[in-house]
LUMBADO-785263 format. One record per residue (C-alpha): residue number from 1; residue in three letters; x, y, z. Coordinates in nm, 2 decimals, decimal comma. Each point is the difference from the previous one (the first is absolute). Layout:
// LUMBADO-785263
R     n   res        x        y        z
R   NUM   ALA        X        Y        Z
...
//
This chain:
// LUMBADO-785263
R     n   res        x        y        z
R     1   UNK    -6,45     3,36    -1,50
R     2   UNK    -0,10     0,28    -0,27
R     3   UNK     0,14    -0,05    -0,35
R     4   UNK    -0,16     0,30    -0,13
R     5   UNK    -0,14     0,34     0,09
R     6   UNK    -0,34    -0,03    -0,10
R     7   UNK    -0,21    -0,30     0,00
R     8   UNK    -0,16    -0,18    -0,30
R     9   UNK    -0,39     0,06    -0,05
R    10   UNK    -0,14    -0,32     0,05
R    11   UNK     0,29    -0,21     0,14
R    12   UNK    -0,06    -0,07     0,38
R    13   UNK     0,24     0,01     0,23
R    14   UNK     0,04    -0,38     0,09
R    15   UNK     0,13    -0,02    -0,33
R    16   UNK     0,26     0,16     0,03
R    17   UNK     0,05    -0,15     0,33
R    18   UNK     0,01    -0,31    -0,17
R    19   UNK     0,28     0,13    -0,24
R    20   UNK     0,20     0,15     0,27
R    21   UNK     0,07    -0,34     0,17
R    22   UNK     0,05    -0,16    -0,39
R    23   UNK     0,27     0,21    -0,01
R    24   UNK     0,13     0,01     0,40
R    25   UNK     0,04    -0,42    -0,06
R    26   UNK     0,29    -0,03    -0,25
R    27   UNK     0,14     0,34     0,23
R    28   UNK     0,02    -0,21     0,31
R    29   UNK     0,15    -0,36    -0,18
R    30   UNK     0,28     0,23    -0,16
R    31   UNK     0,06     0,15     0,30
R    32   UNK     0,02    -0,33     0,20
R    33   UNK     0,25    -0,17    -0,25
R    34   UNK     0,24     0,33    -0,06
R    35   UNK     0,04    -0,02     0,39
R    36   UNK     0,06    -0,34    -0,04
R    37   UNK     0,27     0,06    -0,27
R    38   UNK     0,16     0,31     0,24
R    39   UNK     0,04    -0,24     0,28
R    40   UNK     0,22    -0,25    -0,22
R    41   UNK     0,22     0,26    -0,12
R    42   UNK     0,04     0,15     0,34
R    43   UNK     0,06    -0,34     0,13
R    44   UNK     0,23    -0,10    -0,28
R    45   UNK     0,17     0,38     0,05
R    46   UNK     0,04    -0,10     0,39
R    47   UNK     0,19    -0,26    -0,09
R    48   UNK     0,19     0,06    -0,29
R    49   UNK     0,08     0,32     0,26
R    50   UNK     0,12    -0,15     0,31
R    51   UNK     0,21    -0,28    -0,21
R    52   UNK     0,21     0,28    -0,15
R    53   UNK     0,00     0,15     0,34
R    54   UNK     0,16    -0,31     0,16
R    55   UNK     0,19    -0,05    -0,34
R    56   UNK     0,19     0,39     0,08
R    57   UNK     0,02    -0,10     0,42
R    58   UNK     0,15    -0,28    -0,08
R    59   UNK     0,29     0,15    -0,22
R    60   UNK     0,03     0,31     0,22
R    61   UNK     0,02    -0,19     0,28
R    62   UNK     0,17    -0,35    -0,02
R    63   UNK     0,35    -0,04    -0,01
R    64   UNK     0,15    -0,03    -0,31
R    65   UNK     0,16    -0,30    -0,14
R    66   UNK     0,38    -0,07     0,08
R    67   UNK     0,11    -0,13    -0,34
R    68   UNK     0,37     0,10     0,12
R    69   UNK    -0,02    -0,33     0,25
R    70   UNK    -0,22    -0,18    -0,16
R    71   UNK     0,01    -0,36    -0,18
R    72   UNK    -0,12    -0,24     0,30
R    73   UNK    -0,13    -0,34    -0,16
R    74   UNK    -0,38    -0,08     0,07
R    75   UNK    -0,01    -0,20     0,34
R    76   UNK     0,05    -0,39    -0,09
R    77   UNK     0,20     0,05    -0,26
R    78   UNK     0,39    -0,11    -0,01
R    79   UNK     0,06     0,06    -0,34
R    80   UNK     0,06    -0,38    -0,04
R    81   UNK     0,03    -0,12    -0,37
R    82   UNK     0,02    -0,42    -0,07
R    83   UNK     0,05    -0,10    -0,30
R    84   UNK    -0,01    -0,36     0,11
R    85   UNK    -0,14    -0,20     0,27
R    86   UNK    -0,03     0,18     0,29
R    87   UNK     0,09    -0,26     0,27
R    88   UNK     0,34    -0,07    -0,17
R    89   UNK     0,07     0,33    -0,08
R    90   UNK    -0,01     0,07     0,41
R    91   UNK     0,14    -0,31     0,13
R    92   UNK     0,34     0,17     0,16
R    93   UNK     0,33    -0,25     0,01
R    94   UNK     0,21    -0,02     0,27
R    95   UNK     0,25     0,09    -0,24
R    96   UNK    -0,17     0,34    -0,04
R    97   UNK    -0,05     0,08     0,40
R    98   UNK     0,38    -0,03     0,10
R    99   UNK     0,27     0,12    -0,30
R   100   UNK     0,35    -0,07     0,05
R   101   UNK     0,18     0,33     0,19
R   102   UNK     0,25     0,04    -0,30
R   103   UNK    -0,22    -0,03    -0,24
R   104   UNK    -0,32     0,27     0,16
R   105   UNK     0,33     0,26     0,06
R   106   UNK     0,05    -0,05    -0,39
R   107   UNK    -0,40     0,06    -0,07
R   108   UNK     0,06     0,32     0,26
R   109   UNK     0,26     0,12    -0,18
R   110   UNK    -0,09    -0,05    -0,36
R   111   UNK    -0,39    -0,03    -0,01
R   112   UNK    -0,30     0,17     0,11
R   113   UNK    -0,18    -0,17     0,29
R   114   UNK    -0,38     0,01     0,04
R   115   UNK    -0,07     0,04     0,39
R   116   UNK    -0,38     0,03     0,11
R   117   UNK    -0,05     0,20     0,26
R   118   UNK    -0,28     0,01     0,28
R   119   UNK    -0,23     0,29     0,12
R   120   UNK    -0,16    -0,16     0,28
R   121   UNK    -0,34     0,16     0,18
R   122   UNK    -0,11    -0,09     0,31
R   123   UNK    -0,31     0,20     0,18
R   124   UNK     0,13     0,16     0,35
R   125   UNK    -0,31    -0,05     0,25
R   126   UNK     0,19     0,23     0,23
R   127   UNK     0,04     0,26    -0,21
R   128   UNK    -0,35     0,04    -0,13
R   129   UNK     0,04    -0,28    -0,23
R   130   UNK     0,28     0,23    -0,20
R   131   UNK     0,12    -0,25    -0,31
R   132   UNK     0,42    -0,02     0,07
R   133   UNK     0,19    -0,15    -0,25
R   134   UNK     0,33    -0,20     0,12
R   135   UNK     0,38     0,11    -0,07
R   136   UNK     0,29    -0,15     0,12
R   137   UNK     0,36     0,08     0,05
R   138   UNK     0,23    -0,15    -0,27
R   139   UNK     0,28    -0,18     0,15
R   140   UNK     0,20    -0,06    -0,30
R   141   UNK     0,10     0,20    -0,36
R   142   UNK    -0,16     0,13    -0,22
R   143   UNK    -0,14     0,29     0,19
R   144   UNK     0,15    -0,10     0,36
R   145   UNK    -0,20     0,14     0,33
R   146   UNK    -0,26     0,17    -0,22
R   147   UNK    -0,39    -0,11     0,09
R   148   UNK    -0,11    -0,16    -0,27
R   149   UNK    -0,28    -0,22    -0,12
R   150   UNK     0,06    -0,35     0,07
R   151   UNK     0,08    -0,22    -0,29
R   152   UNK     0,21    -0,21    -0,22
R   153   UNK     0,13    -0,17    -0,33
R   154   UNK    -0,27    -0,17    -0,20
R   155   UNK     0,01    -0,37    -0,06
R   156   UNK    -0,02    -0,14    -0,33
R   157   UNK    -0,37    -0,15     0,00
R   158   UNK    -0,11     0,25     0,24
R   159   UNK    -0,31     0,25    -0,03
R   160   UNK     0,05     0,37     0,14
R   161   UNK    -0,28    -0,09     0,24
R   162   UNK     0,17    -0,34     0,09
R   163   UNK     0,30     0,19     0,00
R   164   UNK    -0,13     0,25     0,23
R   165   UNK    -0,15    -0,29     0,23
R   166   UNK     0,31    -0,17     0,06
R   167   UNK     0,23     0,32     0,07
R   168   UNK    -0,28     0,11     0,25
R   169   UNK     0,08    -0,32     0,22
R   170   UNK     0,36    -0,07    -0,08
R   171   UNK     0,09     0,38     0,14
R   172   UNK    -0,32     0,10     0,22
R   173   UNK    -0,10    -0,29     0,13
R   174   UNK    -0,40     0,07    -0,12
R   175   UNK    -0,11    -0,31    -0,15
R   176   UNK    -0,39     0,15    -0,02
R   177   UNK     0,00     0,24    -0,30
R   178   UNK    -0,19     0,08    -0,31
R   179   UNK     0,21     0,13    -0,32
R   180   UNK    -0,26     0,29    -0,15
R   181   UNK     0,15     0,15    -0,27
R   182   UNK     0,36     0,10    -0,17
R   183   UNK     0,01     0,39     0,10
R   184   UNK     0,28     0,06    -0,26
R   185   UNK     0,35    -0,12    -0,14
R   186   UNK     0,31     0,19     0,05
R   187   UNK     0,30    -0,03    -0,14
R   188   UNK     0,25     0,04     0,25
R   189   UNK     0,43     0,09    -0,03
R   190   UNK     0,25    -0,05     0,31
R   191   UNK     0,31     0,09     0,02
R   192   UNK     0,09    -0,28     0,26
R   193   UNK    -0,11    -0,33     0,06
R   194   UNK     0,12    -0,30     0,22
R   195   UNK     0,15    -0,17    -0,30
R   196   UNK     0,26     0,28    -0,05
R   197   UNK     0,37    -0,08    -0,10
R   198   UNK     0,26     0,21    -0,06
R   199   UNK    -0,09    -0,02    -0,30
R   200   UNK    -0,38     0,01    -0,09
R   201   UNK    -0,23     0,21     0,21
R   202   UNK    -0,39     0,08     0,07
R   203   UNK    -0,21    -0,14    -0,11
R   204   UNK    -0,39     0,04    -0,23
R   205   UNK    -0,32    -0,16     0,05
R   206   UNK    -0,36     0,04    -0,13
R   207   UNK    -0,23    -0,03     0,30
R   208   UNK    -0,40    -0,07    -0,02
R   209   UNK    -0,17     0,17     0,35
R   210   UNK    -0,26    -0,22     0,06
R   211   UNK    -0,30     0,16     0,31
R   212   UNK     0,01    -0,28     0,21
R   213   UNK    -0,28     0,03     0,26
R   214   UNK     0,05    -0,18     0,37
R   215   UNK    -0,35    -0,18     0,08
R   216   UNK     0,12    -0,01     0,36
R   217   UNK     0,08     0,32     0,14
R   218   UNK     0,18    -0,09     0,33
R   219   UNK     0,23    -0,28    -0,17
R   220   UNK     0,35    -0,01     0,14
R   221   UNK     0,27     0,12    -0,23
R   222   UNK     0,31    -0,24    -0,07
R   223   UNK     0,28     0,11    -0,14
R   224   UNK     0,29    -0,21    -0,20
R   225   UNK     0,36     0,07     0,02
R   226   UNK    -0,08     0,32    -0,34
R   227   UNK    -0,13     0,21     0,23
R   228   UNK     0,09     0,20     0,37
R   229   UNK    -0,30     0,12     0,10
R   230   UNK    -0,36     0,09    -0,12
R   231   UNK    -0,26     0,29     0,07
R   232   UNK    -0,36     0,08    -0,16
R   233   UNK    -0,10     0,29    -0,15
R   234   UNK    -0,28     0,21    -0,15
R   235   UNK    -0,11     0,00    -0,37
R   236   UNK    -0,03     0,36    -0,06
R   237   UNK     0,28     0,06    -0,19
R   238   UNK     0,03     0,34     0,11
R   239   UNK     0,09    -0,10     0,38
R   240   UNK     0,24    -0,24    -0,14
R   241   UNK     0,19     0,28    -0,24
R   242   UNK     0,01     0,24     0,28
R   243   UNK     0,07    -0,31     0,25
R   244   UNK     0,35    -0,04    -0,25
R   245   UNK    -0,11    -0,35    -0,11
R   246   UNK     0,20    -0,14    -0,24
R   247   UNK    -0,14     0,11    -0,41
R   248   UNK    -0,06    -0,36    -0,09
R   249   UNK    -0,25     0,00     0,29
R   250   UNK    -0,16     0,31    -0,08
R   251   UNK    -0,03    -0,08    -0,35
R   252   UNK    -0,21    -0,32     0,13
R   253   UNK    -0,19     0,21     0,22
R   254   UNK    -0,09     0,25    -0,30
R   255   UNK    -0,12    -0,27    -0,27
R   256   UNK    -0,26    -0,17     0,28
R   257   UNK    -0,15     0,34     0,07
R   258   UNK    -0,02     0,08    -0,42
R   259   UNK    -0,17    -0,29    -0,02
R   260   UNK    -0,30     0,02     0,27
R   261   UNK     0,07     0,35     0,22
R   262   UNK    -0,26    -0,15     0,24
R   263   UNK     0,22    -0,30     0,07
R   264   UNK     0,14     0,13     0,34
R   265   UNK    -0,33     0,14     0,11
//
């Protein structure tokens, strides 16, 4: 390399060979770390990049949240409270199980009743393993020949999932189920129940919807003397609106797919 036009008298050439490479050195280790700088940044760039790509995708292209439905509890969780020992809190009297006729028409008529109602899922192998959920035909007021969930009056003592464990055998017959979580609580107004009089009619209750899932998916369902007949059905609440199943069903159907959209898949 030439750093002038005219050589120096006296100065040889080697020299300034010898001051060429002085100078090519620090050239070449600046060189070497500035490409080692550029290929942090670019990697850093890359993926500060593709994370705000996948951030954008994933807002353009996911399905946004139904806050209108939602309100599912986390799965294990039956919004129990004790304040107390658990074990005596839960132990359930005889007294509690069977209530005078008289004196249950008078708690129809004049109080709220808490009922805790069951959506069962089994897994239909001959369907593709489609999830169904169970509904039976009431037999009896409120809501007379209208599928509905199975369920009934809570026990003093009782859990919802307890609650939802015994209703599942005493009007289905499945013993082999697993409470997963409380979907949602309604608050629910008849005008008719099967404690009417000429007198007082209907009828309110506050009812917990426990998912209920069957861990055997052929077991036989066993009705009690509540319900006429039974049927399963899919959980896409969609097919059951335009299927004309009952509101309360529906409404079931729309929390579970709030809460996980991929339930059903």
């Amino acid at each position: 390399r030439t750093f002038g036009t005219t050589a120096t008298p006296g100065v040889h050439t080697q020299s300034k060979s010898i001051s060429t490479g002085q100078c090519a050195a620090p050239n070449s280790i600046q060189s070497s770390t500035m490409t080692k700088d550029n290929s942090a940044v670019y990697v850093a760039a890359s993926f500060l990049a593709g994370a705000l790509s996948m951030f954008v995708a994933s807002k353009l292209f996911s399905k946004p949240e139904d806050r209108d439905n939602a309100g599912a509890v986390v799965e294990g969780n039956d919004l129990s409270l004790f304040y107390g020992d658990i074990k005596e809190l839960t132990t359930i009297t005889k007294s509690s199980k069977f209530l005078p006729g008289e004196l249950y028409s008078k708690m129809v008529q004049d109080c709220v009743i808490c009922c805790v109602d069951c959506l069962i899922v089994r897994i239909n192998p001959d369907k593709n393993n489609r999830k169904e959920c169970l509904l039976v035909l009431r037999g009896s007021e409120p809501v007379k020949g209208v599928w509905w969930l199975p369920g009934g009056r809570l026990l003093k003592g009782e859990t919802f999932f307890a609650a939802a464990r015994r209703k599942a055998m005493q009007e289905t017959g499945l013993s082999k189920v697993n409470p997963i979580q409380v979907l949602g609580i309604w608050n629910t107004f008849f005008p008719t129940s099967n404690w009417d009089t000429t007198k007082a009619k209907g009828t309110q209750t506050v009812n917990p919807i426990v998912l209920v899932e069957l861990e055997e998916s052929g077991a036989d369902v066993k009705l009690d003397n509540t319900s006429e007949e039974w049927k399963w059905i899919g959980l896409d609440p969609d097919e059951a609106i335009a299927n004309k199943e009952d509101k309360y069903v529906v409404q079931a159907l729309l929390r579970l797919r709030a809460w996980n959209p991929n339930y059903n898949a």
